[in-house]
NUVO-68914 format. One line per 10 residues: number of its first residue (from 1); for each residue x, y, z of C-alpha. Coordinates in nm, 2 decimals. Last residue first. Layout:
residues N
NUM) X:Y:Z; ...
END
This chain:
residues 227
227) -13.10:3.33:-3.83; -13.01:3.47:-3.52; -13.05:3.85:-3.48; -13.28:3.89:-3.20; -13.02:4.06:-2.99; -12.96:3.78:-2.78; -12.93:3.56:-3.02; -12.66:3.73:-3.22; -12.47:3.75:-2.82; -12.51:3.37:-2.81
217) -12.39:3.27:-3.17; -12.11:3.52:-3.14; -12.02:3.29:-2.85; -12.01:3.45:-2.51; -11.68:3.44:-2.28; -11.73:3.78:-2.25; -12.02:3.82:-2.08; -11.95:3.54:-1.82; -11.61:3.65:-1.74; -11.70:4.05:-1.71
207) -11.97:3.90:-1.43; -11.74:3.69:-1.25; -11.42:4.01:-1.27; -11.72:4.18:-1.09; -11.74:3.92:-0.82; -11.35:3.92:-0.79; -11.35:4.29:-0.79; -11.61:4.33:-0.50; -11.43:4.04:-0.27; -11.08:4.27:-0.36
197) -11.23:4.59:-0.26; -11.34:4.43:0.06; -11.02:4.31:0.16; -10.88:4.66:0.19; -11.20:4.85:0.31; -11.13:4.73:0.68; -10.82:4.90:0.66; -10.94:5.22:0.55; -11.25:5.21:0.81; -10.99:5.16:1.07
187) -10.76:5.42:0.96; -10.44:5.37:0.81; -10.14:5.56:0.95; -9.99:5.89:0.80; -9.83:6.03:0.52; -9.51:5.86:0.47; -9.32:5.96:0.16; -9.35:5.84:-0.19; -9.09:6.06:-0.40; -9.31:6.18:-0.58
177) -9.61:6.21:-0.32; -9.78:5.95:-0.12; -9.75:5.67:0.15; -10.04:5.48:0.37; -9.94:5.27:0.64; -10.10:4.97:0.83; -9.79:4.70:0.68; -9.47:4.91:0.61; -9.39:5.09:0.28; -9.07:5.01:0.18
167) -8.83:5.22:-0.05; -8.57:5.02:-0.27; -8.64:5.19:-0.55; -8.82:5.51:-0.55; -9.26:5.51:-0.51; -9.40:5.71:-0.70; -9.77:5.84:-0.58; -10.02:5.90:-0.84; -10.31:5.76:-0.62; -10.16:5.66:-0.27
157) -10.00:5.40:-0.18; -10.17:5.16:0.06; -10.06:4.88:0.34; -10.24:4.59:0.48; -9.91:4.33:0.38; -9.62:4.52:0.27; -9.54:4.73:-0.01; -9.18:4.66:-0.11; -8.97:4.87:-0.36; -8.69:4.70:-0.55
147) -8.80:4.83:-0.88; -8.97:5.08:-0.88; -9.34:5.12:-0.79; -9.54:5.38:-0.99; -9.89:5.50:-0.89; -10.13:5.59:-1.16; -10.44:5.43:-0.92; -10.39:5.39:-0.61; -10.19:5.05:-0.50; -10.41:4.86:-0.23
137) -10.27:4.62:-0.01; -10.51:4.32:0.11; -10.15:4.12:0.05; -9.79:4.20:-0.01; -9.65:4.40:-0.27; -9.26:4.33:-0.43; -9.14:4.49:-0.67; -8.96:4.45:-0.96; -9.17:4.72:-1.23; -9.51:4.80:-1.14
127) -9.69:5.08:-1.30; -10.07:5.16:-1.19; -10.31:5.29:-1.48; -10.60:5.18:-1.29; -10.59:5.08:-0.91; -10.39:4.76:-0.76; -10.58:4.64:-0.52; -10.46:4.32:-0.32; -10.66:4.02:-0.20; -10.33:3.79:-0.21
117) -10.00:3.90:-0.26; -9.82:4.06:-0.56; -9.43:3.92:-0.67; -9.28:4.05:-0.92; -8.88:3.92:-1.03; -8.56:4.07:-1.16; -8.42:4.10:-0.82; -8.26:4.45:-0.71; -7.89:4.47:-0.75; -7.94:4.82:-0.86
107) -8.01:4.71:-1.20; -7.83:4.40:-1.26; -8.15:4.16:-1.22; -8.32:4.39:-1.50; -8.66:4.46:-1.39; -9.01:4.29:-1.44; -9.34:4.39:-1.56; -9.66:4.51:-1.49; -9.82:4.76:-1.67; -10.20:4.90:-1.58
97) -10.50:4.98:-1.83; -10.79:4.88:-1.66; -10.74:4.75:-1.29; -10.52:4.44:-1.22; -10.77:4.23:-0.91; -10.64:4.00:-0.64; -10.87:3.72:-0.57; -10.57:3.50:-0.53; -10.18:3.60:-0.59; -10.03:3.75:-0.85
87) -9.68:3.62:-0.94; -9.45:3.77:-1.23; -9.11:3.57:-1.34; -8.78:3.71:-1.42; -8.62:3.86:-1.71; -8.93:3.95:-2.01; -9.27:3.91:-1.75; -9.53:4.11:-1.91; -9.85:4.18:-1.75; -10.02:4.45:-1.96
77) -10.36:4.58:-1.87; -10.57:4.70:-2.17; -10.87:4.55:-1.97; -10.91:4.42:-1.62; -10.67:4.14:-1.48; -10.85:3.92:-1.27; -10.78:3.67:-0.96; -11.03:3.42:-0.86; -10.78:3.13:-0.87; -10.42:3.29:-0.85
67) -10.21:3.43:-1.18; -9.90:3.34:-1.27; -9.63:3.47:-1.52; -9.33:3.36:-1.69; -9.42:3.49:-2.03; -9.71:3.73:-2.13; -10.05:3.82:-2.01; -10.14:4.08:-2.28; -10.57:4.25:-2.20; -10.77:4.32:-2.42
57) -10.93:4.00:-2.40; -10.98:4.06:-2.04; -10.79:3.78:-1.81; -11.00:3.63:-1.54; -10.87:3.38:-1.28; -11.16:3.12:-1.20; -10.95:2.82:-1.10; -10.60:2.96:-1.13; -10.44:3.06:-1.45; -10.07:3.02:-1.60
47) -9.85:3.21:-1.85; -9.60:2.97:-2.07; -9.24:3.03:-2.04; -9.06:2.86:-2.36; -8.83:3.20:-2.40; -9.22:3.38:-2.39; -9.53:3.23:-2.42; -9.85:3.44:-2.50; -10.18:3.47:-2.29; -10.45:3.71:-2.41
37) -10.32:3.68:-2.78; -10.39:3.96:-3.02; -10.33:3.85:-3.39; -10.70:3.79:-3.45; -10.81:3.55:-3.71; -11.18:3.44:-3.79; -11.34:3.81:-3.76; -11.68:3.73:-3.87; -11.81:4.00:-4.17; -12.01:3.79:-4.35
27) -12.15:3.62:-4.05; -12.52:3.75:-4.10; -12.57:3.62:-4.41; -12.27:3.40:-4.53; -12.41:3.33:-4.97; -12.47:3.70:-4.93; -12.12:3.76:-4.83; -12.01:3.53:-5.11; -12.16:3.67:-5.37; -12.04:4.01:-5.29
17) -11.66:3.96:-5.27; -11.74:3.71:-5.60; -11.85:4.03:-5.78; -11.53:4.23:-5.64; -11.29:3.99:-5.73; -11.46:4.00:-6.10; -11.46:4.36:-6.11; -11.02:4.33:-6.01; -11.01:4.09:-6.27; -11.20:4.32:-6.54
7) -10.98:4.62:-6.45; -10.65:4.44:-6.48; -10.75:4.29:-6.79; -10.84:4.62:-6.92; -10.51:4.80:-6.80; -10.30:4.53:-6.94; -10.47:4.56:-7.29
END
């Protein structure tokens, strides 16, 4: 008797399953709840965006963090700011898939806190844990920056480079290997290239914005598929 009952309800579930995606079309499947948030609070600290600043949906802007007009962080990136605060300055652009966060105030008496500067580069897969990078720098792509390391202003780490804590890289210089060490001065073309970079990134993060920020509605029209 239990088995038939249970059989008829859960044939019943099913039928109204059906009718009711017919009864919704096109939307039947509409995702109304998703638990990923772009921008989460944390201990009451609430993320914050300048005029224009893009944020990816996939990417996690969490906590005590702030992000300049024009800036953009790419895809899968992670900006989590857990025992300090996290600044990135205008037009600067978080490549795909890169971790930001902060460090323990105790650990090697190095502040908690991350700041990154204006116009700077930070490449894909980068990790950056309580530093400190100036502006128009450019961090290559799967570097590491401990905590307590400084990249100053005009300066670039190489790709994969690891930079130890407390280790400064000085303005016009380019540093690489694990440890980071000094490899040579920047050339003029390399320079020059720094703020570029950032202008391209901010009118790409533009284009990603617009996209994105498209209604189901929109994108179904688009496609021809609008009832």
């Amino acid at each position: 008797m239990a088995r038939a009952l249970g059989k008829a309800l859960r044939e019943t579930g099913l039928a109204l399953d059906r009718a009711g995606s017919q009864l919704l079309g096109r939307w039947a499947f509409r995702e109304e709840l998703n638990r990923h948030r772009t921008l989460a609070p944390l201990a009451g600290k609430v993320p914050s965006l300048g005029d224009g600043a893009f944020v990816a949906p996939s990417a996690a802007v969490i906590g005590d963090v702030k992000i300049g007009a024009q800036a953009s962080i790419f895809y899968g990136s992670v900006i989590r700011a857990d025992a300090g605060s996290i600044t990135i300055g205008d037009k600067t652009n978080i490549q795909d898939g890169c971790v930001i966060g902060t460090a323990p105030a105790y650990l090697g008496d190095h502040a908690a806190s991350t700041r990154i500067g204006r116009m700077t580069t930070i490449g894909h897969q980068a990790s950056l844990h309580g530093c400190i990078v100036g502006d128009r720098a450019l961090i290559g792509m799967n570097a590491t920056l401990l905590e307590g390391s400084v990249v100053e202003d005009d300066a670039m780490v190489a790709a994969g480079a690891v930079v130890a804590p407390g280790t400064v890289v000085r303005s016009g210089e380019i540093w690489g290997g694990s440890p980071a060490v000094f490899l040579r001065k920047l050339k003029p073309e390399e320079a020059k290239f720094l703020p570029e970079s950032a202008d391209h990134y901010a009118k790409l993060a533009a284009e990603h914005a617009a996209e994105t920020g498209k209604s189901l509605e929109q994108l179904a029209a688009e496609k021809g598929l609008a009832a």
